[in-house]
mmCIF entry with sequence, helices, sheets and N, C-alpha, C, O atoms, coordinates in Angstrom:
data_MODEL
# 
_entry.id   MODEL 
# 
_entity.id                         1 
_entity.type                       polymer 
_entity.pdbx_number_of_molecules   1 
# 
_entity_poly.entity_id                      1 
_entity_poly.type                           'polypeptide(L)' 
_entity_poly.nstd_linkage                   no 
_entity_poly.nstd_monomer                   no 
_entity_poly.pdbx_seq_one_letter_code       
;(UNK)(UNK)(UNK)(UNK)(UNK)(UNK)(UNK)(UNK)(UNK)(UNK)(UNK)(UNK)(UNK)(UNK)(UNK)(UNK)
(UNK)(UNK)(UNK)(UNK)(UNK)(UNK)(UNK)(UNK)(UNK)(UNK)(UNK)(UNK)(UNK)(UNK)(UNK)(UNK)
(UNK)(UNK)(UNK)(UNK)(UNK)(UNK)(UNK)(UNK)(UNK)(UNK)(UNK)(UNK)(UNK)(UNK)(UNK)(UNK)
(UNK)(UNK)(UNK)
;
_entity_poly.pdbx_seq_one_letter_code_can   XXXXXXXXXXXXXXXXXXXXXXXXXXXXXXXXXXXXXXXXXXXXXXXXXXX 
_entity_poly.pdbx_strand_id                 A 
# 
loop_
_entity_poly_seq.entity_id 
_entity_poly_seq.num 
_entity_poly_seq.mon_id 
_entity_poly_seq.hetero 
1 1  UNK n 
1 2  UNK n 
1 3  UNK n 
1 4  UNK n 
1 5  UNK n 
1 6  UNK n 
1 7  UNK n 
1 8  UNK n 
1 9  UNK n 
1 10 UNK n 
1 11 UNK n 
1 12 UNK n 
1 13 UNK n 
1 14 UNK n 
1 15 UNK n 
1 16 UNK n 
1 17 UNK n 
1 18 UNK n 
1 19 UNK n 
1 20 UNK n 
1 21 UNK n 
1 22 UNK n 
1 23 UNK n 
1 24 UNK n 
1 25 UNK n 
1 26 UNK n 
1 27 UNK n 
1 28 UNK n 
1 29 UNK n 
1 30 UNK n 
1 31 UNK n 
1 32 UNK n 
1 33 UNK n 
1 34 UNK n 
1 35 UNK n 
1 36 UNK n 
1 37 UNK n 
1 38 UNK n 
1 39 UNK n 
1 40 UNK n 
1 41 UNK n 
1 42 UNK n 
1 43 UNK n 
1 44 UNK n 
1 45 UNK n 
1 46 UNK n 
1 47 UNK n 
1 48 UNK n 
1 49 UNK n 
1 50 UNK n 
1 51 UNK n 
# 
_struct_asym.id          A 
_struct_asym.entity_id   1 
# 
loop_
_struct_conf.conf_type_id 
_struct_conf.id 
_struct_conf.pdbx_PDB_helix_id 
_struct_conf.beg_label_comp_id 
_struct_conf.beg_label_asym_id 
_struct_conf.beg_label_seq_id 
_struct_conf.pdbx_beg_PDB_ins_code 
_struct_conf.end_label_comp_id 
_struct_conf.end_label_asym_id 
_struct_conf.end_label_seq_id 
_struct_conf.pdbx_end_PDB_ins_code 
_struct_conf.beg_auth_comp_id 
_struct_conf.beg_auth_asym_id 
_struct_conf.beg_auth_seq_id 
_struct_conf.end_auth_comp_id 
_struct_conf.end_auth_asym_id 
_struct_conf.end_auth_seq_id 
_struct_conf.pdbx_PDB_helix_class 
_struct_conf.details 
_struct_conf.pdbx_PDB_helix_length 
HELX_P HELX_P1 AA1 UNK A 8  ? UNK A 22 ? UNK A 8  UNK A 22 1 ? 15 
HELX_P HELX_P2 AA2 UNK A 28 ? UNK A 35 ? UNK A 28 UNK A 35 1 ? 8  
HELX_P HELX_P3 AA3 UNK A 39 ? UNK A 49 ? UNK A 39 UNK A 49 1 ? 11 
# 
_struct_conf_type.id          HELX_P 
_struct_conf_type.criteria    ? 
_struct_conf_type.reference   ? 
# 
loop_
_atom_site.group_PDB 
_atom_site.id 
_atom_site.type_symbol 
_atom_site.label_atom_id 
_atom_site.label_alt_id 
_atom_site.label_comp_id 
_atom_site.label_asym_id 
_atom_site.label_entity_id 
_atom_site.label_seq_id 
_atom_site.pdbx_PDB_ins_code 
_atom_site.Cartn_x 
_atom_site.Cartn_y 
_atom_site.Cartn_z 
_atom_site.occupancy 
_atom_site.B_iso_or_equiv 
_atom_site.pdbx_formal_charge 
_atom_site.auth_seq_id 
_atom_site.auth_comp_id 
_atom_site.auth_asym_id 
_atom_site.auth_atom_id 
_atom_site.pdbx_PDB_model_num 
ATOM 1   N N  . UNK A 1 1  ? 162.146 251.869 -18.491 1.00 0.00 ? 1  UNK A N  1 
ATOM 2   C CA . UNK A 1 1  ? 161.998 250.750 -19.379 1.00 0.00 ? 1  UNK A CA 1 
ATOM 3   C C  . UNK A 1 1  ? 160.749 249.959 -19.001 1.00 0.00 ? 1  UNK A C  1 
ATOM 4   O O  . UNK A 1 1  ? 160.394 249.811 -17.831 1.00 0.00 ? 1  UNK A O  1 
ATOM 5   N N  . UNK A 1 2  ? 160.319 249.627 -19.699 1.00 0.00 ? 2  UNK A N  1 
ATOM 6   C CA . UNK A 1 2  ? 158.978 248.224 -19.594 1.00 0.00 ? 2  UNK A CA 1 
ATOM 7   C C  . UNK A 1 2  ? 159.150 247.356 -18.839 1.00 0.00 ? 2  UNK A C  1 
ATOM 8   O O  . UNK A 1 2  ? 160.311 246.953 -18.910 1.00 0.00 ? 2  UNK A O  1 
ATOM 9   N N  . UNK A 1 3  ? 158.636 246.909 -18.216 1.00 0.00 ? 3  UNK A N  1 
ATOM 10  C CA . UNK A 1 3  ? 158.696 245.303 -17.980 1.00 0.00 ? 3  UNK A CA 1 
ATOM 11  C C  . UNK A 1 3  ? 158.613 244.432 -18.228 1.00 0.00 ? 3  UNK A C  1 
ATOM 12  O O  . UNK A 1 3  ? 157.556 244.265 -18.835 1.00 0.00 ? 3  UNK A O  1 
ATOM 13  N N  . UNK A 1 4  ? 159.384 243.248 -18.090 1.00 0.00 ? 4  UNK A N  1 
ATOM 14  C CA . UNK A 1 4  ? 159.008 241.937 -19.186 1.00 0.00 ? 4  UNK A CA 1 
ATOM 15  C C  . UNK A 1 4  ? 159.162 240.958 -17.678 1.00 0.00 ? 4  UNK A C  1 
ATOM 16  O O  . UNK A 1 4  ? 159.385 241.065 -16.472 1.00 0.00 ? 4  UNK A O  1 
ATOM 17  N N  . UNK A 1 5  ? 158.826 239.851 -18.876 1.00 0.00 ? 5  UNK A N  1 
ATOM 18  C CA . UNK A 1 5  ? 158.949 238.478 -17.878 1.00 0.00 ? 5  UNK A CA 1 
ATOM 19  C C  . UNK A 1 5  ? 159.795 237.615 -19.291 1.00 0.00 ? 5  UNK A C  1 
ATOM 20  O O  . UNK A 1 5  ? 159.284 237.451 -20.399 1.00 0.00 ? 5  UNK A O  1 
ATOM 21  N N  . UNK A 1 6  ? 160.702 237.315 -19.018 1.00 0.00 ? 6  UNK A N  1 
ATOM 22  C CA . UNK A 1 6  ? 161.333 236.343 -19.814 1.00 0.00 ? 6  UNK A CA 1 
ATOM 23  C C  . UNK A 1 6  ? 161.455 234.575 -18.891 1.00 0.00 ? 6  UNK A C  1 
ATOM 24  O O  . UNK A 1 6  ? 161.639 234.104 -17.769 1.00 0.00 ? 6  UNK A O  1 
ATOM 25  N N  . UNK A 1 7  ? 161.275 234.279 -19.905 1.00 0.00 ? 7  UNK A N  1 
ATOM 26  C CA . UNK A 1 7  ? 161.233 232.460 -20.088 1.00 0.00 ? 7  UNK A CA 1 
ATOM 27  C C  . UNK A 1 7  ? 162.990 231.943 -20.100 1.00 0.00 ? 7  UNK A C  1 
ATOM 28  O O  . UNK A 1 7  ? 163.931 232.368 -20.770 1.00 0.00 ? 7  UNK A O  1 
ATOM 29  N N  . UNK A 1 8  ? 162.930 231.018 -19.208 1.00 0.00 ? 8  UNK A N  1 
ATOM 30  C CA . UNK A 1 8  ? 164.209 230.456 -19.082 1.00 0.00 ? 8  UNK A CA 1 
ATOM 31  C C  . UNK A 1 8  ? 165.072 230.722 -20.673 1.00 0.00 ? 8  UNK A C  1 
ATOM 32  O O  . UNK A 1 8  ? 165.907 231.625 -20.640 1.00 0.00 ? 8  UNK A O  1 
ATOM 33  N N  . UNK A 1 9  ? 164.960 230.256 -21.518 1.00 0.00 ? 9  UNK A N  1 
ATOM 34  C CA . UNK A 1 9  ? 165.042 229.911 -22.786 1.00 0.00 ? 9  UNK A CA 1 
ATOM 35  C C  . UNK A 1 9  ? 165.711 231.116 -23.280 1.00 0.00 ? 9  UNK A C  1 
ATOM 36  O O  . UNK A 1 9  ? 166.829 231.199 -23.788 1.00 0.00 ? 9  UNK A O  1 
ATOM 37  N N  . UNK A 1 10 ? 164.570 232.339 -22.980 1.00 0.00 ? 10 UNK A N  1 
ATOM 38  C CA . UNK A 1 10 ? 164.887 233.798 -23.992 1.00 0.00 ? 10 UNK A CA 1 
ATOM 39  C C  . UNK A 1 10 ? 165.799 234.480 -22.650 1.00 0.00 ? 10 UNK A C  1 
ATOM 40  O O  . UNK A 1 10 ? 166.004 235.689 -22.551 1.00 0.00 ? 10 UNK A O  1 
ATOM 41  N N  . UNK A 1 11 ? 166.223 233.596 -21.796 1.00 0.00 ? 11 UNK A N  1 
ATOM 42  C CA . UNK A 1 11 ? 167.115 234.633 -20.707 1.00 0.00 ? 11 UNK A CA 1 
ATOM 43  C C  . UNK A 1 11 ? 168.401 233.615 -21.029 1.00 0.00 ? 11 UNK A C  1 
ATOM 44  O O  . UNK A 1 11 ? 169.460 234.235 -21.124 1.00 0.00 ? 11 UNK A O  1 
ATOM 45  N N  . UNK A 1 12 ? 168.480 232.558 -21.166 1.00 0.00 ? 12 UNK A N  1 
ATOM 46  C CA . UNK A 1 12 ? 170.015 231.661 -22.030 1.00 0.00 ? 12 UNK A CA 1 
ATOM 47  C C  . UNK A 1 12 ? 170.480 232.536 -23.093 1.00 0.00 ? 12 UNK A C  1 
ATOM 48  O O  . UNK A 1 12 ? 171.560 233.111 -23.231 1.00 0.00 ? 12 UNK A O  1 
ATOM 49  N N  . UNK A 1 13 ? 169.267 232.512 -23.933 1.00 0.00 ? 13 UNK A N  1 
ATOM 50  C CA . UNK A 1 13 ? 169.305 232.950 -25.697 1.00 0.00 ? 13 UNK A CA 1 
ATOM 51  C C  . UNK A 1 13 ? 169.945 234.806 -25.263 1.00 0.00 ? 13 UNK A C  1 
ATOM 52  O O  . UNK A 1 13 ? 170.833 235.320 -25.943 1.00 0.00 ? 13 UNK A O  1 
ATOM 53  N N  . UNK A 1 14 ? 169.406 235.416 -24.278 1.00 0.00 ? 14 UNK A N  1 
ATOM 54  C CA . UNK A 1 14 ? 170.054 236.985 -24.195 1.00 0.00 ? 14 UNK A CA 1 
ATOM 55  C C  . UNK A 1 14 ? 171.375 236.365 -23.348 1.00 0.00 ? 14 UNK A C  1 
ATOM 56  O O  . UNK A 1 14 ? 172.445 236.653 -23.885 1.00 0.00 ? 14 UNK A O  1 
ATOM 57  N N  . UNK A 1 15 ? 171.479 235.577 -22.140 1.00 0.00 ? 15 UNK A N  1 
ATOM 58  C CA . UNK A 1 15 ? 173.510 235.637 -21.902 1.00 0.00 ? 15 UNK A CA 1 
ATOM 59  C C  . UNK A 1 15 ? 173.828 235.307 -23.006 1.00 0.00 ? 15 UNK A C  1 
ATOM 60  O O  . UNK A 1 15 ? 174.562 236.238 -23.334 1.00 0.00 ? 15 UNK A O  1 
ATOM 61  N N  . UNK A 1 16 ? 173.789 234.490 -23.997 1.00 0.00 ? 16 UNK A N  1 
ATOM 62  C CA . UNK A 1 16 ? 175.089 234.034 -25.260 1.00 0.00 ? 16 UNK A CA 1 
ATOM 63  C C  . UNK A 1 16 ? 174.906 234.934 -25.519 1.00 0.00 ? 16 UNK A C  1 
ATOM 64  O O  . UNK A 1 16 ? 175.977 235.529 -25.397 1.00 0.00 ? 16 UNK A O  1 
ATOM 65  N N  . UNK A 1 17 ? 173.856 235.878 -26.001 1.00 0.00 ? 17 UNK A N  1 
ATOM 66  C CA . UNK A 1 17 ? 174.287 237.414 -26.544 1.00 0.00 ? 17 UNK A CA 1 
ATOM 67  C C  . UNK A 1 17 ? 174.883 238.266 -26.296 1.00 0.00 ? 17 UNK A C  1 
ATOM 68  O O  . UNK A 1 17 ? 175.601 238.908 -27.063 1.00 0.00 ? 17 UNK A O  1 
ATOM 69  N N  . UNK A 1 18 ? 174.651 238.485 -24.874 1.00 0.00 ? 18 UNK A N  1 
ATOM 70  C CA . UNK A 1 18 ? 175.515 239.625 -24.024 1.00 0.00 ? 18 UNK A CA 1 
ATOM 71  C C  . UNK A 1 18 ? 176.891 238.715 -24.519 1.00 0.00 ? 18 UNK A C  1 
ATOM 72  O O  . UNK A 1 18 ? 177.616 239.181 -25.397 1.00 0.00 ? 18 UNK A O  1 
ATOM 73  N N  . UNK A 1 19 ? 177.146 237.597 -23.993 1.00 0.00 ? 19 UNK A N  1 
ATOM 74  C CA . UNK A 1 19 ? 178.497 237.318 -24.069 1.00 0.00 ? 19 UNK A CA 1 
ATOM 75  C C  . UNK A 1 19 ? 179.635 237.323 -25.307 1.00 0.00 ? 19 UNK A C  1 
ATOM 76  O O  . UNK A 1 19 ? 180.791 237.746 -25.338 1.00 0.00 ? 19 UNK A O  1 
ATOM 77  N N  . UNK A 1 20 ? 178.738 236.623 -26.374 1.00 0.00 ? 20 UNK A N  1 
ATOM 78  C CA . UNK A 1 20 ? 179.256 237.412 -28.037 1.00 0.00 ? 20 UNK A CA 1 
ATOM 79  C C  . UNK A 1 20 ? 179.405 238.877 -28.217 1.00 0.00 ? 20 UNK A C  1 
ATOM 80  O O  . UNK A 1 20 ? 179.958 239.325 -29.222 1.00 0.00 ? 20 UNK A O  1 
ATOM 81  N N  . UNK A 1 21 ? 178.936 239.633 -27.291 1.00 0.00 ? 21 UNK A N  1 
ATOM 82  C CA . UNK A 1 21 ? 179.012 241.135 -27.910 1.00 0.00 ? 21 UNK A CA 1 
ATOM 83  C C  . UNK A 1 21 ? 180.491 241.531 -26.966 1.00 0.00 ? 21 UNK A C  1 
ATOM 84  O O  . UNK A 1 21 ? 181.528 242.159 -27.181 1.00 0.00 ? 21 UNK A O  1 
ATOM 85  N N  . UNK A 1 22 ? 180.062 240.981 -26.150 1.00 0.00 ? 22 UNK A N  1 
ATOM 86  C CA . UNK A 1 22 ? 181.215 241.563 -24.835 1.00 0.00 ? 22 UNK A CA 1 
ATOM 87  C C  . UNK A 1 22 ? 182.676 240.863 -25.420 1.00 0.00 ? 22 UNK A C  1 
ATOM 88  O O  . UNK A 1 22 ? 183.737 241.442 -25.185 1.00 0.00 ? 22 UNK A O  1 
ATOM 89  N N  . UNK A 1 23 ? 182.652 239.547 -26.216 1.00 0.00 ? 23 UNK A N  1 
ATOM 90  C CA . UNK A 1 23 ? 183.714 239.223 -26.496 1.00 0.00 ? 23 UNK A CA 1 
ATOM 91  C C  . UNK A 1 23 ? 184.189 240.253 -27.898 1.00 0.00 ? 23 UNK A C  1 
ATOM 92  O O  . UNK A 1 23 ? 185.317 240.658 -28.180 1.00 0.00 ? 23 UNK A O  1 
ATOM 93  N N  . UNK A 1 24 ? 183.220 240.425 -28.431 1.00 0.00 ? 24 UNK A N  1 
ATOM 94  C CA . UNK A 1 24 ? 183.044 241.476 -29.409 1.00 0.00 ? 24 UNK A CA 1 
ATOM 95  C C  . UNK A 1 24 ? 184.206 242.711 -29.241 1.00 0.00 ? 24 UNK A C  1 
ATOM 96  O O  . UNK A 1 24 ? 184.774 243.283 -30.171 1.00 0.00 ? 24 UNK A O  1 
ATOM 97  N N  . UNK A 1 25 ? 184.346 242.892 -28.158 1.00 0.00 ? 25 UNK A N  1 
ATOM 98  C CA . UNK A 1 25 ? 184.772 244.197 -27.653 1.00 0.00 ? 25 UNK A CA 1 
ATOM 99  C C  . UNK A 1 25 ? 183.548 244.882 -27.019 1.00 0.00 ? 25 UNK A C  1 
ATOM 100 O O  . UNK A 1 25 ? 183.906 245.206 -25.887 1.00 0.00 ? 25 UNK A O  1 
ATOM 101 N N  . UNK A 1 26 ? 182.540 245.175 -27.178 1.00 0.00 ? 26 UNK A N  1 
ATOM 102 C CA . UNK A 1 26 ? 181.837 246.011 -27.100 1.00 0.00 ? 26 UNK A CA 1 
ATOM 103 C C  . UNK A 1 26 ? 181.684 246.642 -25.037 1.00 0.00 ? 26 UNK A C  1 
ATOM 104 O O  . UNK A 1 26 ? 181.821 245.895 -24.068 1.00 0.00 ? 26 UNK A O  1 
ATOM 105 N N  . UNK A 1 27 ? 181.513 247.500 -25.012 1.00 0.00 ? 27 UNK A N  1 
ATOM 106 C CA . UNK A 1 27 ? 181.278 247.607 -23.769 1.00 0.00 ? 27 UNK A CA 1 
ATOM 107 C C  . UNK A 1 27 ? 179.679 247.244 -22.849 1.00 0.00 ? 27 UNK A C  1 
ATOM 108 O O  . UNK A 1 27 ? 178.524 247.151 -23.265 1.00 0.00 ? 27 UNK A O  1 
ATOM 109 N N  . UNK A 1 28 ? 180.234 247.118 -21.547 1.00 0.00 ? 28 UNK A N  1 
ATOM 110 C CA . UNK A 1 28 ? 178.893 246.430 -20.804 1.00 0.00 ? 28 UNK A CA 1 
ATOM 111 C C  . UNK A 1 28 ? 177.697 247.285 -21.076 1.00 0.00 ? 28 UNK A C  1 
ATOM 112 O O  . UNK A 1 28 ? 176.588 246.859 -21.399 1.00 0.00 ? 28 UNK A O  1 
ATOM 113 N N  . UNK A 1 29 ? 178.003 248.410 -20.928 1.00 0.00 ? 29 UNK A N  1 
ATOM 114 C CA . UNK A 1 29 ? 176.475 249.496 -20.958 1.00 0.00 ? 29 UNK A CA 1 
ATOM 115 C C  . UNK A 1 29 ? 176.057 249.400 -22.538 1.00 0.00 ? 29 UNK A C  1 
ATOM 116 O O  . UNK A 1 29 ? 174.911 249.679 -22.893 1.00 0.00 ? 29 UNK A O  1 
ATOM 117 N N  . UNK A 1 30 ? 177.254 248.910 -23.630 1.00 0.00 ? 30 UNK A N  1 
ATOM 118 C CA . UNK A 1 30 ? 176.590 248.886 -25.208 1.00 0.00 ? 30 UNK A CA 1 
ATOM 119 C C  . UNK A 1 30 ? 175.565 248.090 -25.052 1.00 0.00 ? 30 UNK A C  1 
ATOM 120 O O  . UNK A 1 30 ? 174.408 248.449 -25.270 1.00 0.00 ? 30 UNK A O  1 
ATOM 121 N N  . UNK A 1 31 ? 175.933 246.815 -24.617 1.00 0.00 ? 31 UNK A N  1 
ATOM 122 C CA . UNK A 1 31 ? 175.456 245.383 -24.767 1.00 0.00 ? 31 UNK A CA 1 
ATOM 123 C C  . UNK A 1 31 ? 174.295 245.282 -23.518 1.00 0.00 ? 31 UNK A C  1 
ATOM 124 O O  . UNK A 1 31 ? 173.586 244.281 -23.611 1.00 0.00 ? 31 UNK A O  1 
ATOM 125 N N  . UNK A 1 32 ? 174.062 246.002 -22.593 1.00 0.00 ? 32 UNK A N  1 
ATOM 126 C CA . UNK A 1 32 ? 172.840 246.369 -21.412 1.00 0.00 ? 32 UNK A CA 1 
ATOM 127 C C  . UNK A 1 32 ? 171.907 246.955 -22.562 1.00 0.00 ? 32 UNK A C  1 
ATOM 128 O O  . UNK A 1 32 ? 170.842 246.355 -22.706 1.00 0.00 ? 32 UNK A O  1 
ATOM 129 N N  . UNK A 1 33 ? 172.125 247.925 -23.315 1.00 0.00 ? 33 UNK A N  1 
ATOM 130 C CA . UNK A 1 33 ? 171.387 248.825 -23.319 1.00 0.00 ? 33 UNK A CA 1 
ATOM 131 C C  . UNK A 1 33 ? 170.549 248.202 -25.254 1.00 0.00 ? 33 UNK A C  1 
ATOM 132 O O  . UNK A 1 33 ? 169.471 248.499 -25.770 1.00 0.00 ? 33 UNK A O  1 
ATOM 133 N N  . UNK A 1 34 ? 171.785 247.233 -25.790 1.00 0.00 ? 34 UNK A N  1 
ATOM 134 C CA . UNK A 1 34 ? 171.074 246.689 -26.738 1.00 0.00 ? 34 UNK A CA 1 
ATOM 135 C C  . UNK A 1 34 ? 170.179 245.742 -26.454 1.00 0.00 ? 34 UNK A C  1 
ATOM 136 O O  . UNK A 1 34 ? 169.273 245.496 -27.250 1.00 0.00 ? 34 UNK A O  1 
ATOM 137 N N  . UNK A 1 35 ? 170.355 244.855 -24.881 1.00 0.00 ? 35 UNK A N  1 
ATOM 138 C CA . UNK A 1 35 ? 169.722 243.870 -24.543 1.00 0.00 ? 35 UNK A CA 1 
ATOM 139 C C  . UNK A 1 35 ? 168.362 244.508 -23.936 1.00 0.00 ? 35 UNK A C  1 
ATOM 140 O O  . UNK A 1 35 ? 167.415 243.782 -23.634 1.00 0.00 ? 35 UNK A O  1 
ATOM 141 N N  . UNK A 1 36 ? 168.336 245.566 -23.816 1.00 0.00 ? 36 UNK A N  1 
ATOM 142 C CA . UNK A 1 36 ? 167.274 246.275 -22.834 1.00 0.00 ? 36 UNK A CA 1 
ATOM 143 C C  . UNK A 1 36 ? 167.342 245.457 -21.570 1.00 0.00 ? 36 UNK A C  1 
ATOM 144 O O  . UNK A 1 36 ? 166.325 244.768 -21.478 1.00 0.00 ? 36 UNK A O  1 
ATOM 145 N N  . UNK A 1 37 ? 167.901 245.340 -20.894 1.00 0.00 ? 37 UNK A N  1 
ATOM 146 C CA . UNK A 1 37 ? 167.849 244.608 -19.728 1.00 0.00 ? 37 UNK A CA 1 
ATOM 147 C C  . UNK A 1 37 ? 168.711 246.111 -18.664 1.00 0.00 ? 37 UNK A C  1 
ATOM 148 O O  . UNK A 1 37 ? 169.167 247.145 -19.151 1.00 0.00 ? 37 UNK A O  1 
ATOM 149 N N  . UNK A 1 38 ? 168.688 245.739 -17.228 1.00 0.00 ? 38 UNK A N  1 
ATOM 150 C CA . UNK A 1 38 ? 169.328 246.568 -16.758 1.00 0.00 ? 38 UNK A CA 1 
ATOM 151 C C  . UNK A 1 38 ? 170.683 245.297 -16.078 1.00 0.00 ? 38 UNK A C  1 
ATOM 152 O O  . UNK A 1 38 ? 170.736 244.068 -16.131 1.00 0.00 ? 38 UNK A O  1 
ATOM 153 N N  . UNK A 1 39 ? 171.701 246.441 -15.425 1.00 0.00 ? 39 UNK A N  1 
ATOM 154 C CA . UNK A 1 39 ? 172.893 245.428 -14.714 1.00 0.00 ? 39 UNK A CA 1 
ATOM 155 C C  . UNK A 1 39 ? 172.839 244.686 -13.998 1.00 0.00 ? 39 UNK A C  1 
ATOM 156 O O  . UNK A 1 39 ? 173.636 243.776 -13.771 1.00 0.00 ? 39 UNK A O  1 
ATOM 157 N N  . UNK A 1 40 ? 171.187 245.126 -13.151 1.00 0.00 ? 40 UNK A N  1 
ATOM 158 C CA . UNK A 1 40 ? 171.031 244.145 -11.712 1.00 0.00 ? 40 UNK A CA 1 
ATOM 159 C C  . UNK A 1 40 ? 170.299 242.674 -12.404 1.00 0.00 ? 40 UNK A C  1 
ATOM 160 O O  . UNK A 1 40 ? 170.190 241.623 -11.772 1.00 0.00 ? 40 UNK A O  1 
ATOM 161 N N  . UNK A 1 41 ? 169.857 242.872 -13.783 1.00 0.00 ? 41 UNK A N  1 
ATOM 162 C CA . UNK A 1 41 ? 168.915 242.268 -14.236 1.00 0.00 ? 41 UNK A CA 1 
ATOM 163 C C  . UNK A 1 41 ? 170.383 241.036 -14.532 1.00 0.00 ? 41 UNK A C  1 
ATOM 164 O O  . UNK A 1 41 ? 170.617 240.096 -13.772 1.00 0.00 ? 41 UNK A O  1 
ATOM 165 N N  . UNK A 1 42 ? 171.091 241.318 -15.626 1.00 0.00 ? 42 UNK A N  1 
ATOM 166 C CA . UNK A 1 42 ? 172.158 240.762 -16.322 1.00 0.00 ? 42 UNK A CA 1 
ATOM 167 C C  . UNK A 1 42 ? 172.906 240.265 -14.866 1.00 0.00 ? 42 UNK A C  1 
ATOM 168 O O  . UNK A 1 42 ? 173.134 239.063 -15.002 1.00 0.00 ? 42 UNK A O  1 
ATOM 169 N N  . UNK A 1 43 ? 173.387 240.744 -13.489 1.00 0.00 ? 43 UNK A N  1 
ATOM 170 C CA . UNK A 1 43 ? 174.135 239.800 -12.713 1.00 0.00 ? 43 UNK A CA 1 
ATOM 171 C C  . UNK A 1 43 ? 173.167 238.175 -12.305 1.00 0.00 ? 43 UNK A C  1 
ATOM 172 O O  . UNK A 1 43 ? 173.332 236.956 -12.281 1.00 0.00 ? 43 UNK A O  1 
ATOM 173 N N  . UNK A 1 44 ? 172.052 239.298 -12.021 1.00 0.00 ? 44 UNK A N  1 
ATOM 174 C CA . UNK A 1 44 ? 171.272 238.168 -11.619 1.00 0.00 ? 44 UNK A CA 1 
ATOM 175 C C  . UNK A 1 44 ? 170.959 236.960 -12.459 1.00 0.00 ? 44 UNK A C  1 
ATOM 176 O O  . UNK A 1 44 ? 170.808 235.832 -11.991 1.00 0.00 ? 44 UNK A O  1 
ATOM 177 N N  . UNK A 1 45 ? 170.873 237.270 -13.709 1.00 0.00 ? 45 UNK A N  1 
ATOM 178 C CA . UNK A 1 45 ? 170.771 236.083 -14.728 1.00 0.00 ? 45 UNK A CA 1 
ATOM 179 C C  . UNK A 1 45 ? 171.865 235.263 -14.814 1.00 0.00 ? 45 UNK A C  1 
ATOM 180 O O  . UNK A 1 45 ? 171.710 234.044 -14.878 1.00 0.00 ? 45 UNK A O  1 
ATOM 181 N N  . UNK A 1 46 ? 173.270 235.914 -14.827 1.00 0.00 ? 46 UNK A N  1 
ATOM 182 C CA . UNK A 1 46 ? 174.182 235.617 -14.554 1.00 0.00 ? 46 UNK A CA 1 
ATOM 183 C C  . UNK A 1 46 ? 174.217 234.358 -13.205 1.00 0.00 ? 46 UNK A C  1 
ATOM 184 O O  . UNK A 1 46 ? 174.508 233.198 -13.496 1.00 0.00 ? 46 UNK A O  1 
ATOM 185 N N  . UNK A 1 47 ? 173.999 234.622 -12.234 1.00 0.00 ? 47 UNK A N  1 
ATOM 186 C CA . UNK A 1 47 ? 174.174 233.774 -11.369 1.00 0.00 ? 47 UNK A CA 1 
ATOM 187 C C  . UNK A 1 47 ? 172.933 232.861 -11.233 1.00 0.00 ? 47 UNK A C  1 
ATOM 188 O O  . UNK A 1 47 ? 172.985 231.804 -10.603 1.00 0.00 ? 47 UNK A O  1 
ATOM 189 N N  . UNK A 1 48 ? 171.830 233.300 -11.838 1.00 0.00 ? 48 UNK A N  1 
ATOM 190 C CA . UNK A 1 48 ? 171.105 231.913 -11.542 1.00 0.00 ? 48 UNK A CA 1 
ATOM 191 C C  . UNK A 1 48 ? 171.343 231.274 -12.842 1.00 0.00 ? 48 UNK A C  1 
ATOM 192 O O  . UNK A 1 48 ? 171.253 230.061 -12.649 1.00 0.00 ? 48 UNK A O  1 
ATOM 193 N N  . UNK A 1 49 ? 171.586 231.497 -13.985 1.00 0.00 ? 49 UNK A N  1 
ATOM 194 C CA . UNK A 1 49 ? 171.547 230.261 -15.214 1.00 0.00 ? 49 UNK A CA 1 
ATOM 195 C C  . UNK A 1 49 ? 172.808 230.130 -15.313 1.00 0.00 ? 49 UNK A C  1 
ATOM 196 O O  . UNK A 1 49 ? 173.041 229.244 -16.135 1.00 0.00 ? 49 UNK A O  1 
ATOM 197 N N  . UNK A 1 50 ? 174.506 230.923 -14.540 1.00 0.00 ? 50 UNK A N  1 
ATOM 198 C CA . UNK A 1 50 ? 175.273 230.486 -15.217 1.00 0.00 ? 50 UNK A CA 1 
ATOM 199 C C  . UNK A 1 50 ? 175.956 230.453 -16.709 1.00 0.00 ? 50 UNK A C  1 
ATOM 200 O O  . UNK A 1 50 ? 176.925 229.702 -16.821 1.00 0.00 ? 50 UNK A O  1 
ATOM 201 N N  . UNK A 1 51 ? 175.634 231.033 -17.616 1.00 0.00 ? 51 UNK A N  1 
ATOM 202 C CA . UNK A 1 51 ? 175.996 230.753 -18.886 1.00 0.00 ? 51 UNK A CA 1 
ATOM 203 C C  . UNK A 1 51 ? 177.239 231.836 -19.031 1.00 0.00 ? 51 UNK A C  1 
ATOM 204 O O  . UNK A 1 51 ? 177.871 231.913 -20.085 1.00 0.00 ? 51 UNK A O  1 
# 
């Protein structure tokens, strides 16, 4: 995958997403792989913004 640099903002704006999809039903690797992000990427966002 590419690399990005995301902005506080567009890393909030992707957890509510992950988290609507996941409430969705959808599974973690659906919602990784629509976010293009990887898992280590998504914990870590996870624990530093919290959302």
């Amino acid at each position: 995958m590419k690399r990005h640099r995301h902005i506080s903002e567009q890393v909030v704006r992707r957890l509510r997403e992950g988290e609507r999809l996941l409430n969705d039903g959808k599974d973690l690797t659906e919602v990784l792989r629509h976010l293009e992000v990887s898992e280590a990427t998504w914990n870590r966002w996870g624990n530093q913004y919290g959302v």
